[in-house]
N, C-alpha and C positions, 0 to 999 in steps of 0.2 A: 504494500500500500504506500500511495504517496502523503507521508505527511505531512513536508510544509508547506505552508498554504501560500507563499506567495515566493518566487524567485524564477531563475531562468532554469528550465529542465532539456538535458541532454538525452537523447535516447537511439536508438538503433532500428533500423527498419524493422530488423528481423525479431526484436524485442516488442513490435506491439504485435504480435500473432503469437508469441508465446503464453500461456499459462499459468499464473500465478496464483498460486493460495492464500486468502485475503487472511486476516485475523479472526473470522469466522467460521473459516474453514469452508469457505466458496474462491472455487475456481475461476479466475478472472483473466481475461485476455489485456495485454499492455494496453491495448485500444482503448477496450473499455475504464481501465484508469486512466490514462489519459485524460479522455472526455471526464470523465468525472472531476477531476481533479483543475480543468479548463472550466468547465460549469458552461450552461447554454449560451449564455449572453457574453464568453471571452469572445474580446475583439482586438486581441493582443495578435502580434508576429509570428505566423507558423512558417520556418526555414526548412525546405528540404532540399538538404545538399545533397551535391552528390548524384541528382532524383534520377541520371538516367540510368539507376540501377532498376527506374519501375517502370522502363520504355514499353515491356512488353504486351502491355493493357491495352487494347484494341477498340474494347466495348463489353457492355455484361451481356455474358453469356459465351465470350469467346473461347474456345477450348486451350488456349492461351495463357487466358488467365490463372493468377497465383495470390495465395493468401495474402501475400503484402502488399500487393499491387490493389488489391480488395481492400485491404487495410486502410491506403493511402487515399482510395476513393472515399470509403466511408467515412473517415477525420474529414475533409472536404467538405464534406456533406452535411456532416451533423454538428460542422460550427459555421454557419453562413457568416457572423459578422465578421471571424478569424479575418486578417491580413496574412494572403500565403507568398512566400516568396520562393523561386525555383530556382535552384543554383545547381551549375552543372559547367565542368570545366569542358565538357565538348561540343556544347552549342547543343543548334538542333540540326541532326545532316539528312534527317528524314521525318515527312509530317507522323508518319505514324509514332513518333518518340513523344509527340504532346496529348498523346491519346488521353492520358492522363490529366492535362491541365485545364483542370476544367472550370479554373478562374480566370482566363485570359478572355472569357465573352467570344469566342470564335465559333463555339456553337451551342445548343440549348435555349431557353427561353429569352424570346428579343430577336432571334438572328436569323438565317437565312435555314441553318440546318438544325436541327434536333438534336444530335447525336454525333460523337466525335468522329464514329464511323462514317456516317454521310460526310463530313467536313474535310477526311485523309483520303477517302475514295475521288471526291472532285479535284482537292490540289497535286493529288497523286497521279489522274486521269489526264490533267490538261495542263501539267506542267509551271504550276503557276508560284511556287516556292518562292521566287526573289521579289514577288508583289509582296508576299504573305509577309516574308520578311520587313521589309520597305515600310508597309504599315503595320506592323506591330514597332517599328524604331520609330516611326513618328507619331500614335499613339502615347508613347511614355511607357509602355507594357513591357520591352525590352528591349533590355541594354546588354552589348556584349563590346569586347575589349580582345584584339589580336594581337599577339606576338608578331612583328616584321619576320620576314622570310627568307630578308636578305643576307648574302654571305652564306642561306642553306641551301647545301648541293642535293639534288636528288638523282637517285639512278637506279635501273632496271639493270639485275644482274643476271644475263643467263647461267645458266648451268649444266655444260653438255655431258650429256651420260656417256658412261665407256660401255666397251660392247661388253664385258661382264657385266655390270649392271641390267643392259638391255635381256642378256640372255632369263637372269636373275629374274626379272621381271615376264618377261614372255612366258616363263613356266609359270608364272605366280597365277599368271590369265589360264593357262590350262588346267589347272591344280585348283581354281575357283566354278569353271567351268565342268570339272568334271565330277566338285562337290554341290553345284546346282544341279544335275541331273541325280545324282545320288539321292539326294534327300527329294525330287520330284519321284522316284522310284521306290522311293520308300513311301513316304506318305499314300503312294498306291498301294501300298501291301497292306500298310495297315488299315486303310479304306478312311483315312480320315476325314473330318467334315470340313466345309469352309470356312467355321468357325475356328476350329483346329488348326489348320494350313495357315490362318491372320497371322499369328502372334509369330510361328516360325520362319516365317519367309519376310515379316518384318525385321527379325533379328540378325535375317541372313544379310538383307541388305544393308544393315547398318553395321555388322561387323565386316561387307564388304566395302563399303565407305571409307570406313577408319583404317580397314588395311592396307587399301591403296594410299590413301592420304599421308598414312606411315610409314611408307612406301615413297612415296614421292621425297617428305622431306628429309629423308633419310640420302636419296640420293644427292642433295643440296649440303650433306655436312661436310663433304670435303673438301668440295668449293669453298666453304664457310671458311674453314681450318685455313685455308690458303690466304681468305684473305685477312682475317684476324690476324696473321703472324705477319705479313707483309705490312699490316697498319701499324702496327706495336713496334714493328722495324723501323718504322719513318718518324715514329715521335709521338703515334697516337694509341689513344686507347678506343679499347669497342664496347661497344653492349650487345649483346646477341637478345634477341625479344622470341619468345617462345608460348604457345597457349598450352599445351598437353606436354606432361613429361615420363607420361605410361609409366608410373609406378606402384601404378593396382598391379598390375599383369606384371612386375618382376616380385611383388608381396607376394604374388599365386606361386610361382615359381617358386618361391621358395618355401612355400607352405606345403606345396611336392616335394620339396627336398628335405624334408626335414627339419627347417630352419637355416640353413647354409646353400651354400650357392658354392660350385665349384667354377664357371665361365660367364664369360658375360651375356646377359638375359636379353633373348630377342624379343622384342614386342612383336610383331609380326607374326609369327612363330605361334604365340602365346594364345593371337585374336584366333587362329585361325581351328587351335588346340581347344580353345573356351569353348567354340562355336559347335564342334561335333561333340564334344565332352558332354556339353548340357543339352544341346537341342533334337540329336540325331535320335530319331526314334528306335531302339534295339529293344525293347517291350514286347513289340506288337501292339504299341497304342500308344501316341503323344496326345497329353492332354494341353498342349499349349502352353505348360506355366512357363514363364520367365523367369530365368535367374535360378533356376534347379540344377543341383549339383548331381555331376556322376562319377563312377568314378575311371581316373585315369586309362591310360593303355596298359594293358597286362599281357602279358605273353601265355601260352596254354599251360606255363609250367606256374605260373604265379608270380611270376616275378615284371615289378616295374621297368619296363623298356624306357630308355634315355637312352639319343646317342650324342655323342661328345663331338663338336667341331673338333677336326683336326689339325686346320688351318687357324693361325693368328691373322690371317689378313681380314680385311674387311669383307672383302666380298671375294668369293672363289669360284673358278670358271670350270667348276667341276659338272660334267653331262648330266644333263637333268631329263633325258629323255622318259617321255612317262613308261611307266613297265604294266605289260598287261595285266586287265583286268579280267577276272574271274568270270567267263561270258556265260560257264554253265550254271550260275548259281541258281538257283529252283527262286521263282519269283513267290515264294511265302516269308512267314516271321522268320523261321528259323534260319535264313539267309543274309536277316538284317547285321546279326555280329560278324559275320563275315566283310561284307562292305563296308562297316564301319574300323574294322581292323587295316583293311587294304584304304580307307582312308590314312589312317593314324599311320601308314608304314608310308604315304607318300608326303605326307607333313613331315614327319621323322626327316627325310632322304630331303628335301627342301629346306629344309631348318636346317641345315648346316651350312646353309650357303646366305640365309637372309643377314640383313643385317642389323646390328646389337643397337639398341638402345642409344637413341640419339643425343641425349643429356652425359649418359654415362662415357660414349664416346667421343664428344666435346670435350669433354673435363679431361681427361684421358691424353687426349690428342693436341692439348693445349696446355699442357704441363702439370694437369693434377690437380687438385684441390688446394693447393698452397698457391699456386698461381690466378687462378682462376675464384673472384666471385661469386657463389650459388646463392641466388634471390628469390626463392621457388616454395611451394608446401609439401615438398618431399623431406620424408623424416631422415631418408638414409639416402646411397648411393652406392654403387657397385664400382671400387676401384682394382688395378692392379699395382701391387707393391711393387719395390726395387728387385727383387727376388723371382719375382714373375708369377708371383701367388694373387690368385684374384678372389676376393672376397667383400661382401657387402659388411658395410658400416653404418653409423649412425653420423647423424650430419653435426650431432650433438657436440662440443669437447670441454673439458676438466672445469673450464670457468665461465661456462656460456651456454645454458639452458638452449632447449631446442625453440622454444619459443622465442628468444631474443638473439636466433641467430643471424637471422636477415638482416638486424639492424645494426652487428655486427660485420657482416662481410659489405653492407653495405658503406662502411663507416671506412673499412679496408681499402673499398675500391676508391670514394672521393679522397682519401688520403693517399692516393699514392702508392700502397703497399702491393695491389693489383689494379692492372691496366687490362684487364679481359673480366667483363660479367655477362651472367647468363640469367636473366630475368623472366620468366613466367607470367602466366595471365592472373593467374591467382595473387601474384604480391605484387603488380602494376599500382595498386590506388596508392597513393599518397608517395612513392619512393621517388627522390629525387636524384639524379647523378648526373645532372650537369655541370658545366665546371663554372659551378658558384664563384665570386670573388673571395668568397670567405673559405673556400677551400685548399687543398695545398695540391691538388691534381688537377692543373690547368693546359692539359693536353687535351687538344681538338676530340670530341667522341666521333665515333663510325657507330651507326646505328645499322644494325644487322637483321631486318623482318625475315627471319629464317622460316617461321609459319604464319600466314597472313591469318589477323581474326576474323571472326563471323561477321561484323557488324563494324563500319564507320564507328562507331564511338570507340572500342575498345583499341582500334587503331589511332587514332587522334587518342587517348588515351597514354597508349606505350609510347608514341611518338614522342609527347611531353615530357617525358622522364628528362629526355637528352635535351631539351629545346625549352627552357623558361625562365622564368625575369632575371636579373642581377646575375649575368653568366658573363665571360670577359669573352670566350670562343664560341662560335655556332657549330656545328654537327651538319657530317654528313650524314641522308639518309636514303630507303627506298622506297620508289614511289610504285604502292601497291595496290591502294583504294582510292584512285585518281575519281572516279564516278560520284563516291559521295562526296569528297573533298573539295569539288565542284560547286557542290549542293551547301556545303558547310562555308563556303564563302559569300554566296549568294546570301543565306539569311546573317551572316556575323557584318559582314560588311554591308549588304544592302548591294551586291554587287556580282553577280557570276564571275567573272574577270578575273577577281581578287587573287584568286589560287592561278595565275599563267606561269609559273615558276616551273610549273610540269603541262607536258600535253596529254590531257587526262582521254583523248580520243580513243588513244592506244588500247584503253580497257575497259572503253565503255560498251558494253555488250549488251547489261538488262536491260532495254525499252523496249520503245515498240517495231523498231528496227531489225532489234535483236529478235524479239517472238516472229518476227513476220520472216527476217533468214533465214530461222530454226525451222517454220514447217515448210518453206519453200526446197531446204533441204533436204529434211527428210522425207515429204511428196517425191521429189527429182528420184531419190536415191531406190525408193521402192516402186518409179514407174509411173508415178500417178499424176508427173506434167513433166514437161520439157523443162531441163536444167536448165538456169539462170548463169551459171558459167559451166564452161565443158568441163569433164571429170580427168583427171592430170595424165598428160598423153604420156609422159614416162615409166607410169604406172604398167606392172608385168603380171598379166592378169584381168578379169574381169570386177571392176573397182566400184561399182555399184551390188553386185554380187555377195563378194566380200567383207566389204562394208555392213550388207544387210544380217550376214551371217555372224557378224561379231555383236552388233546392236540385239540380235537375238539372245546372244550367252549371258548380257547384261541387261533384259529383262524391258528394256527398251520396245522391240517390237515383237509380235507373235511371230510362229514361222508354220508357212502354210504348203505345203508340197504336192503338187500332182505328179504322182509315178515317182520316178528318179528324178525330171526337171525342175531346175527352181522355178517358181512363179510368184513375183515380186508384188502383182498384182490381186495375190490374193490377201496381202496384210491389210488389216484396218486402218485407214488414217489415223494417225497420232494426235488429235485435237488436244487431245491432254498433256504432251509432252512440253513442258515444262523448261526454260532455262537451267535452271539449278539443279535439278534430277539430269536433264542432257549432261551438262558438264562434271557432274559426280557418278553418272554410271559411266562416261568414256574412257574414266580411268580405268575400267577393269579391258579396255580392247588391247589389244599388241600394239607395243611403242610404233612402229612404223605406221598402221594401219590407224593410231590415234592422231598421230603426227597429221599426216591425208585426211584424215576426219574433221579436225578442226580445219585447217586450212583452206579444204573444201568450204566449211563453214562460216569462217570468217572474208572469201571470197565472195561468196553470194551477200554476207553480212556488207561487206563494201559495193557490191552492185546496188543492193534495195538502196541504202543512203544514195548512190547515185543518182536512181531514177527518183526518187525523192527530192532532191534535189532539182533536177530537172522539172518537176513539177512543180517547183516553188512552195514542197510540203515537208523540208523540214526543216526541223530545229533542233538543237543537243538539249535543250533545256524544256524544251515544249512551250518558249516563249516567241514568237513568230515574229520578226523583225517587219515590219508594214512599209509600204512605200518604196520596196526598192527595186528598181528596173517599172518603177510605173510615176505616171505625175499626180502629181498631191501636191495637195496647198489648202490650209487651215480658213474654215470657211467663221467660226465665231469660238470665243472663250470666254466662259462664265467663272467667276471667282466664286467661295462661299468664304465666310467664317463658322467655325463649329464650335459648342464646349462641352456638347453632350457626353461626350466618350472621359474627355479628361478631366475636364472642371477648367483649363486654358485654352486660349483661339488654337485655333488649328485653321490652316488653308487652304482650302482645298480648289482643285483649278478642273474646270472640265473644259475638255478642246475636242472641236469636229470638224472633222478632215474630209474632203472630196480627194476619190480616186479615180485618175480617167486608166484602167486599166489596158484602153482600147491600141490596135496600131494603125497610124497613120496609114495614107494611100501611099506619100513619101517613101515608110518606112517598110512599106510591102516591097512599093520596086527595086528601092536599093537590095535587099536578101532577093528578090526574085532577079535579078542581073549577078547574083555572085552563085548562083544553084547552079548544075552542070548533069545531076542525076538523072535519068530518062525520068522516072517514076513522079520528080520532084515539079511542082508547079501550083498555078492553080487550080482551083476543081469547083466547080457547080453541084452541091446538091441535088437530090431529085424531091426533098422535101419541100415545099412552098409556106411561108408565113408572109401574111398578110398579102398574098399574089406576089411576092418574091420567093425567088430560089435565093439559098444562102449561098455565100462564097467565101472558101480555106484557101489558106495558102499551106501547100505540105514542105516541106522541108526536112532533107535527112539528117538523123542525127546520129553519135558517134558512137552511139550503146549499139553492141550486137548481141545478139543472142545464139545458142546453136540451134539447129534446125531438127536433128535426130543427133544419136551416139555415136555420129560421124564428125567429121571436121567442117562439115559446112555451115554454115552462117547466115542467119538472118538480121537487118538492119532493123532499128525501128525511126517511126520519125515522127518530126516536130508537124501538131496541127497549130495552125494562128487563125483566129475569125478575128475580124474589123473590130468586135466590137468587147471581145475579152480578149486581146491578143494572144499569148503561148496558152492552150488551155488544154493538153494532152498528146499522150506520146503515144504511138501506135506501132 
């Protein structure tokens, strides 16, 4: 209970959804003290910092939604006089993060929309963020404050895989592929329902998510390595920025082992060991639960099978061919231990070649724990000694609590003692390692986005660590979330522009550009329209074919066979497929064929913006620049004064513009004296308005298109009428 009745109260998101037993011996939610302890008529200060830990609040009832997020709505709610104030060190980079704020008057009683959901659906639809912004700073409702950007380098690092790795990976695609058919063959044996079938073929894809994903940035650590030791050579120090550091799955590991660990723990390995361990039905019935444990691999003598890399290298080019599989096994239960064994012996035989833990081989590969920073919520870590003995530890030592470790090696690193940290997602709020003035480590940082976050904020988030007030040097960094950073300038500034220090085009993929490539794509690929760009002529093989057949293995499209022929035409449209689902199931295709896949993708993605373009229909922002390539001139301007909103004038200006869209007779003959095309000219309608035939002027333009899955080509071209000049491409 709160006793005293009057002063300033600190508390924690997570503290008003908890529980408390009152001196009566009732159970009370923080909330409800709160409010109580506020009393109906507080018309005091409610601060919530920090708040875009509640971005995730959509609307009630969203499946979304979370107790605190509830919480935060509720306190809102049931103190109307309250003054709420919203602080949040990342802005807003997306309308859905104000879902929440539902004191700003932007939607609800008085305004245009109801519901914050109608409010993020319209600014989200029609791209209108830098108004939204614009007026909310001239309002008085929000105020925000940037960091200069100047003197900060940003850069896109590739990182090209060796053909070990590639091989590495290309088994990992067959070894996934041939554990989706297994469990599609089991679930028929044990005739389970589609109810049953939900829970494990959701878990399948999410452990196929994380593995590839672990997979990926696993490939990126020794580029990493390279370049950390080359910056620390010039003078500077780095931060490596990290969200996951897989150390549930080295805890399991060693909970298999009996508490010790003899090698170092592959995550990969571990997801892939989790996933048939608990999910593969060998009963003869899966009930679907989640999270049920079985037990390990056992060989028919009783004993626990482990086999031991033999190799210290990172990755080994040892033949990974798959070995066959059991084609007589009798399609009942009693065949499921079998399959599930010739699983666990192809995980075995692949597990020696995946690679270890990418925290553990950072630290490792960068001189140990004495060199290197660890700012993470990992209790321990799996090092090897001078001796070559490798053994997991506690991150804990003699004079320094595991809990006050971070603020410790953090203390290490702006002093100077280490010039390499490795930072996580988990201990990003509040850590600072810039090179303060007040510090004694005033070596330029290298900021290292080794795993990009899920979400704009968490990125501008980590970003800040390296990059904030009273710093004497700025930091290099990577520029990864270019799309919302865009957006994050637009409302801080009141300006799109603000972020041109990067060209954020490079990765701007999700709009409507991006949905409109993606099914343009995938139609092309399964038959069902003519490519938009031809399919890569160097390609050895049949590459729509191909393609279709690895989109299958990743669950992406059905696959539908007459006789032994493919027939491409018999998949369903993909209406459903999705950005985000597209680019997280492509990582399970074969490097080369994903490589062609995007490429293919972001091709056609460059076409659509072209004929978009060409239609004078787009825009990166969804804000449509007016007037250009047409005549316009400002026919009247009305001023207002207002105080309703603020209680101060405000100005507000309405201006209306005439557009003569139309093209001159001039401006026809000039392009009709420069045309040379048979086809290109004018043309007569055979339609009549008003006792006139219309008249186009056609003109070719530079787009082609292909004809069939040949090399020929189609042009397309520019239509002009008098009287809306350019108004379609054909």
């Amino acid at each position: 209970m709160l006793d005293c009745e009057k002063g300033v109260l600190f508390t924690t998101y997570s503290a008003l959804v908890e529980q408390v037993r009152s001196s009566i011996g009732i159970y009370q939610t923080g909330l409800k003290q709160l409010l109580k302890w506020c009393g109906v008529h507080f018309d005091g200060v409610i601060i919530l910092d920090e708040c875009h830990q509640v971005k995730d609040l959509f609307y009630r009832g969203s499946k979304s939604e979370s107790l605190i997020e509830l919480a935060i709505c509720d306190l809102q709610n049931e103190l109307p006089n309250a003054r709420i104030v919203y602080i949040c060190a990342t802005g807003v980079s997306e309308p859905r993060i104000m879902s929440y704020m539902n004191r700003l008057g932007l939607w609800g009683r008085g305004t245009l929309f109801k519901v914050s959901r109608t409010f993020i659906d319209t600014v989200e639809s029609s791209g209108v963020m830098e108004i939204v912004g614009m007026e909310m700073k001239q309002s008085g409702m929000y105020m925000a404050r940037q960091m200069s950007f100047k003197d900060v380098s940003f850069e896109a690092v590739e990182a090209s895989l060796t053909l070990k790795f590639i091989k590495v990976f290309d088994n990992s695609v067959k070894l996934w592929d041939q554990l989706r058919q297994s469990l599609t063959k089991a679930t028929e044996i044990v005739n389970s329902t589609q109810n049953m079938r939900r829970p494990l073929w959701s878990q399948y894809w999410l452990s196929h998510n994380k593995y590839f994903k672990y997979l990926s940035i696993s490939a990126k650590v020794m580029h990493t390595v390279r370049i950390a030791k080359e910056a620390v050579k010039n003078g500077k120090c780095v931060v490596i920025g990290v969200q996951s550091t897989g150390e549930a799955y080295t805890l399991e590991q060693m909970e298999k082992e009996g508490g010790g660990l003899s090698d170092f723990v592959s995550t990969t390995k571990n997801i892939l060991l989790s996933l048939v361990n608990r999910h593969f039905p060998v009963s003869g019935y899966y009930d679907g639960t989640v999270g049920g444990k079985r037990k390990p691999y056992y060989e028919a003598d009783g004993k626990f099978k482990r086999k031991k890399s033999e190799s210290t290298e990172y990755y080994d080019a040892s033949d990974l061919e798959s070995e066959g599989w059991d084609e007589g096994a009798e399609n009942d239960r009693e065949s499921l231990p079998s399959i599930r064994n010739q699983l666990f012996a192809q995980i075995e035989k692949l597990g020696t070649v995946l690679p270890r833990n990418w925290m553990d081989y950072l630290i490792n590969e960068l001189g140990g724990p004495q060199n290197v920073a660890e700012i993470s919520n990992r209790e321990g870590r799996v090092v090897q000694k001078d001796n070559g003995q490798i053994l997991y530890e506690s991150r804990s030592e003699s004079n320094v609590p595991l809990e006050m470790i971070n603020v410790r090696e953090r203390e290490r690193f702006v002093d100077g003692e280490k010039n390499i940290a490795i930072v996580s997602r988990a201990a990003t709020n509040g850590i600072s390692l810039h090179a303060d003035r007040r510090v004694i480590n005033q070596r330029r940082r290298v900021y290292i986005l080794l795993e990009c976050p899920s979400s704009a904020d968490l990125a501008i988030h980590q970003f800040g660590c390296v990059h904030r007030s009273n710093q004497r040097v700025k930091g290099d960094s990577l520029r990864l979330v270019a799309k919302h950073l865009e957006n994050f300038g637009a409302t801080n500034c009141g300006d799109r522009h603000v972020i041109e220090l990067v060209d954020p085009s490079e990765f701007r993929i999700d709009d409507q550009h991006g949905w409109l490539a993606l099914e343009s794509t995938m139609r092309s690929i399964l038959g069902y329209k003519e490519p938009v760009v031809p399919p890569p002529a160097d390609y050895l093989g049949d590459f729509c074919k191909d393609i279709s057949e690895a989109l299958v293995s990743v669950g992406l499209i059905k696959k539908c066979a007459l006789g032994t022929d493919w027939a491409p035409n018999a998949f369903p449209p993909p209406y459903n497929t999705h950005l985000p689902k597209f680019l997280n199931r492509i990582l399970g295709v074969p490097v080369e064929l994903q490589t062609r896949l995007y490429k293919y993708f972001t091709d056609t993605l460059s076409m659509t913006i072209h004929y978009a373009k060409t239609r004078s229909d787009f825009s990166a922002m969804g804000i449509v620049d007016i007037g250009e390539g047409k005549n316009i001139h400002r026919t009247k301007l009305q001023t207002f004064t207002t105080d309703i909103a603020t209680g101060s004038a405000a100005k507000i200006e309405l201006h209306r513009f005439e557009f003569d869209r139309g093209m001159s007779w001039e401006t026809a003959q000039e392009k009709w004296n420069s045309i040379t095309g048979a086809n290109e000219g004018f043309y007569l309608s055979n339609e009549f308005l008003n006792g006139k035939c219309g008249v186009s002027l056609i003109e070719k333009s530079d787009i082609s298109v292909s004809a069939d899955r040949c090399d020929q080509k189609e042009f397309l071209y520019k239509v002009f009428r008098p009287n809306t000049g350019l108004q379609m491409i054909l």
